[in-house]
N, CA and C of each residue as an Amber inpcrd file, in Angstrom:
protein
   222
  62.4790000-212.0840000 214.2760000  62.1720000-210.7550000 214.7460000
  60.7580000-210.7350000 215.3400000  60.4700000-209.6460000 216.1900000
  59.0010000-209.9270000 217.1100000  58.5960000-208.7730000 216.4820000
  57.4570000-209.1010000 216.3300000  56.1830000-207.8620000 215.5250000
  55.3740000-207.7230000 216.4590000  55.1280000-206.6120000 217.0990000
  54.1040000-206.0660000 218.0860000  52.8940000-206.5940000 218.2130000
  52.6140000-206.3170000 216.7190000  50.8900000-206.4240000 216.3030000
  50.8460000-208.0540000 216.8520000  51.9850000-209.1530000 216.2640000
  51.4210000-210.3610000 216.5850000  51.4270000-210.8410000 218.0540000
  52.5480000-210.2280000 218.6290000  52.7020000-210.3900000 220.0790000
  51.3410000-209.7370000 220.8450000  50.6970000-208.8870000 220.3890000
  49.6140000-208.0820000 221.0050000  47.9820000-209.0570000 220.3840000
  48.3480000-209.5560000 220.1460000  47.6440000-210.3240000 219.4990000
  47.3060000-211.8610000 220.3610000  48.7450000-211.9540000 219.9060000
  49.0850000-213.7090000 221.3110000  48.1070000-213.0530000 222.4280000
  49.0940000-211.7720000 222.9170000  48.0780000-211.7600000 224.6230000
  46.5780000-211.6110000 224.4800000  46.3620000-210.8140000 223.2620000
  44.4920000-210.7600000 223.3380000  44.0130000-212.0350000 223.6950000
  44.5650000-212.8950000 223.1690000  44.1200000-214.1880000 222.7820000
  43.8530000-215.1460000 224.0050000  45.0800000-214.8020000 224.9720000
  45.7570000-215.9440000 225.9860000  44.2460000-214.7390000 227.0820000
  44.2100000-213.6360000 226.9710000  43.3110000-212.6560000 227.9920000
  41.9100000-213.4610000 227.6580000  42.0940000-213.3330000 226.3320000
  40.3520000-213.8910000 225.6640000  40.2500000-214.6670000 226.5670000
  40.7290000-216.2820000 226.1900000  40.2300000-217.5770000 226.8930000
  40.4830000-217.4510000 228.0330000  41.2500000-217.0450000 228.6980000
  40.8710000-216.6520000 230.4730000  39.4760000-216.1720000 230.9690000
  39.3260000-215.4260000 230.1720000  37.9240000-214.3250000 230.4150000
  36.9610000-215.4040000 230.1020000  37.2970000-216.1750000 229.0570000
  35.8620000-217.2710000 228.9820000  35.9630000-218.1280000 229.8400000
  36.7700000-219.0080000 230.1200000  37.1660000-219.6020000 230.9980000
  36.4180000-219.8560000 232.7130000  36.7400000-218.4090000 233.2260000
  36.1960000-218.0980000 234.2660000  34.6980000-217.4810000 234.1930000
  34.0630000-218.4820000 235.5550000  32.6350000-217.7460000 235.7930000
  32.4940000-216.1490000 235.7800000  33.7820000-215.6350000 236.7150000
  33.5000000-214.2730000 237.3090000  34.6340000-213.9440000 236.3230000
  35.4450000-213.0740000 235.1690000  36.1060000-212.5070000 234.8410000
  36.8920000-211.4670000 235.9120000  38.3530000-211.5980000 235.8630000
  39.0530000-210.6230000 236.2400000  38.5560000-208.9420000 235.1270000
  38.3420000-208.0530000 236.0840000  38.1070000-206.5950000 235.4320000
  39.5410000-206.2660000 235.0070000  40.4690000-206.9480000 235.9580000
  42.0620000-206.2310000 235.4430000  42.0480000-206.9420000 234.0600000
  41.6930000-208.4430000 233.9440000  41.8040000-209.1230000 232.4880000
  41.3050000-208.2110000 231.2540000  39.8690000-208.1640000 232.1110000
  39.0110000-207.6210000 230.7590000  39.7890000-206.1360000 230.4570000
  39.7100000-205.3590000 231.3810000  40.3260000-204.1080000 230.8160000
  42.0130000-203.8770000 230.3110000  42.5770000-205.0100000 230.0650000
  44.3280000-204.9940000 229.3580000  43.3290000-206.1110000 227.7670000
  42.2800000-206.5110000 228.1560000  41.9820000-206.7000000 226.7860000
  41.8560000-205.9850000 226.1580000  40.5790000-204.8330000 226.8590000
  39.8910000-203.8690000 226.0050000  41.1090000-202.9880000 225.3740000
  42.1480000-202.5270000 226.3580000  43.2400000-201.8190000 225.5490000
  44.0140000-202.1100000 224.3710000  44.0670000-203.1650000 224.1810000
  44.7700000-203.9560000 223.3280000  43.9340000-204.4940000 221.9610000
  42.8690000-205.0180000 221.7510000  42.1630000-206.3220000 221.5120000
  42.3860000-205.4060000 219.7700000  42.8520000-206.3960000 219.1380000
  42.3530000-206.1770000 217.5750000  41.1140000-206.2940000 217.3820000
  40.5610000-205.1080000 216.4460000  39.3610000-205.3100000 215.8420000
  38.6450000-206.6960000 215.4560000  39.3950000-207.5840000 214.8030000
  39.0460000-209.2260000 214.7240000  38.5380000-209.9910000 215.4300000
  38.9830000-209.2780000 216.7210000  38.6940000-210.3020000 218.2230000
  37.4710000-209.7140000 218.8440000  37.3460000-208.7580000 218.2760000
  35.9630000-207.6000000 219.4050000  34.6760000-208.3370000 219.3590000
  34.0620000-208.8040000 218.4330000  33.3520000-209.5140000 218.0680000
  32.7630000-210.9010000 218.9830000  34.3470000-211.3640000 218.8910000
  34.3380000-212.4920000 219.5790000  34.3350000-212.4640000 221.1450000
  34.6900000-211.4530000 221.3040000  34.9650000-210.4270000 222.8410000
  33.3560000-210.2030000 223.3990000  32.6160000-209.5450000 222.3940000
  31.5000000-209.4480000 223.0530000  30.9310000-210.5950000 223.1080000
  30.5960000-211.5810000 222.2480000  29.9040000-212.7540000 222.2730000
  30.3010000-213.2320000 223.8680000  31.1140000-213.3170000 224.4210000
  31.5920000-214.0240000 225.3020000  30.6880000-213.3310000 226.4810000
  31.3910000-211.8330000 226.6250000  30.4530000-211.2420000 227.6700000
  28.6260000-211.3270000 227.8680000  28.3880000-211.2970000 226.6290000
  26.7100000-211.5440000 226.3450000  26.4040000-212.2610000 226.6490000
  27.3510000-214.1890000 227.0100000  27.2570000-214.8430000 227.0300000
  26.9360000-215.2920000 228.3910000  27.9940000-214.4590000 229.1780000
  28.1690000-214.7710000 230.6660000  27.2220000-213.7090000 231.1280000
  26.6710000-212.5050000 230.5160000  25.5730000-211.8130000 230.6540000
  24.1610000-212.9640000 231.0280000  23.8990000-213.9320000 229.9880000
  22.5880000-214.4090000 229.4330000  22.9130000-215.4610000 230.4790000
  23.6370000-216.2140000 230.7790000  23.8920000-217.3850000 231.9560000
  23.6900000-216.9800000 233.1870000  23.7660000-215.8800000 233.2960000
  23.5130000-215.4700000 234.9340000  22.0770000-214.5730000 235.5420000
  22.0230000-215.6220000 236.6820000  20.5440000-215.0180000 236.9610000
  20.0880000-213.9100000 236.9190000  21.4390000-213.3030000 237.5930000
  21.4210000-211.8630000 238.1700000  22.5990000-211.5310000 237.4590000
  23.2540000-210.4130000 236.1800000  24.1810000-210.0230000 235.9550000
  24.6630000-208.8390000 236.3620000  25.8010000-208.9220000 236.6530000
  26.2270000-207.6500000 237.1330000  26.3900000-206.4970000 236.2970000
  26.0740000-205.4410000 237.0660000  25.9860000-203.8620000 236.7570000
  26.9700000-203.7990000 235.8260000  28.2250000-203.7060000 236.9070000
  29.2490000-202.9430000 235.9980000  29.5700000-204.4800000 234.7360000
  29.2710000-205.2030000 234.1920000  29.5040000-206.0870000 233.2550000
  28.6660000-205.9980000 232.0190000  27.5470000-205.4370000 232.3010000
  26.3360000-204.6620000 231.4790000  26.4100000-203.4400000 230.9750000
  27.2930000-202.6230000 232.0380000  27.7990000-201.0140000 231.8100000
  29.3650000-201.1200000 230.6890000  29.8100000-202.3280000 231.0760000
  31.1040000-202.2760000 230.0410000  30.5880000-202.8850000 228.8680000
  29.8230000-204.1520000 228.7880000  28.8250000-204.1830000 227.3760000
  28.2180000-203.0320000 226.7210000  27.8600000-202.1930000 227.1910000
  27.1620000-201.0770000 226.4530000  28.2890000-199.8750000 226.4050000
  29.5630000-200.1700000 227.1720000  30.7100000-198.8600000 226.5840000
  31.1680000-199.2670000 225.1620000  31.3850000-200.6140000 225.3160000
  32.2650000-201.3150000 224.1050000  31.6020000-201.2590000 222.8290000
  30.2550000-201.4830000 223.3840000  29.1260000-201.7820000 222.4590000
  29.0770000-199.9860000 221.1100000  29.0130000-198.6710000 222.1660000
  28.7060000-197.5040000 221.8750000  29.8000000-196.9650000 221.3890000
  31.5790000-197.8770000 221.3380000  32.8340000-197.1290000 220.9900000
  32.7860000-197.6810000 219.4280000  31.7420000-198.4270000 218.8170000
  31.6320000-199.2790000 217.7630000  31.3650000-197.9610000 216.9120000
């Protein structure tokens, strides 16, 4: 039988490592994460963005503006 929670879970997961993955993140990625993402993963969610925040010379606006939405829905 398929349980939502774990199936919603798989995709956080398979969205996660895409999003790390890539230099530039898909916004469509990140935002079917943000809808979805178990509490467990948020954590690990931001680390990533902070991450690709702190690596880049110049970070982008709106990637800084969704760090500090995610950051303030805490």
């Amino acid at each position: 039988m398929v349980n939502r929670e774990k199936v919603q879970t798989a995709v956080a997961r398979l969205l996660l490592e895409q999003i790390r993955r890539d230099t530039y993140p898909s916004a469509t990625h990140m935002a079917m994460l943000e809808q979805t993402i178990p509490p467990d993963l948020l954590g690990e969610y931001l680390t990533v963005l902070l991450t690709k925040v702190a690596d880049d010379q110049w970070p982008s606006i709106p990637m800084l503006r969704r760090i500090q939405r995610i950051t303030s829905s805490l």
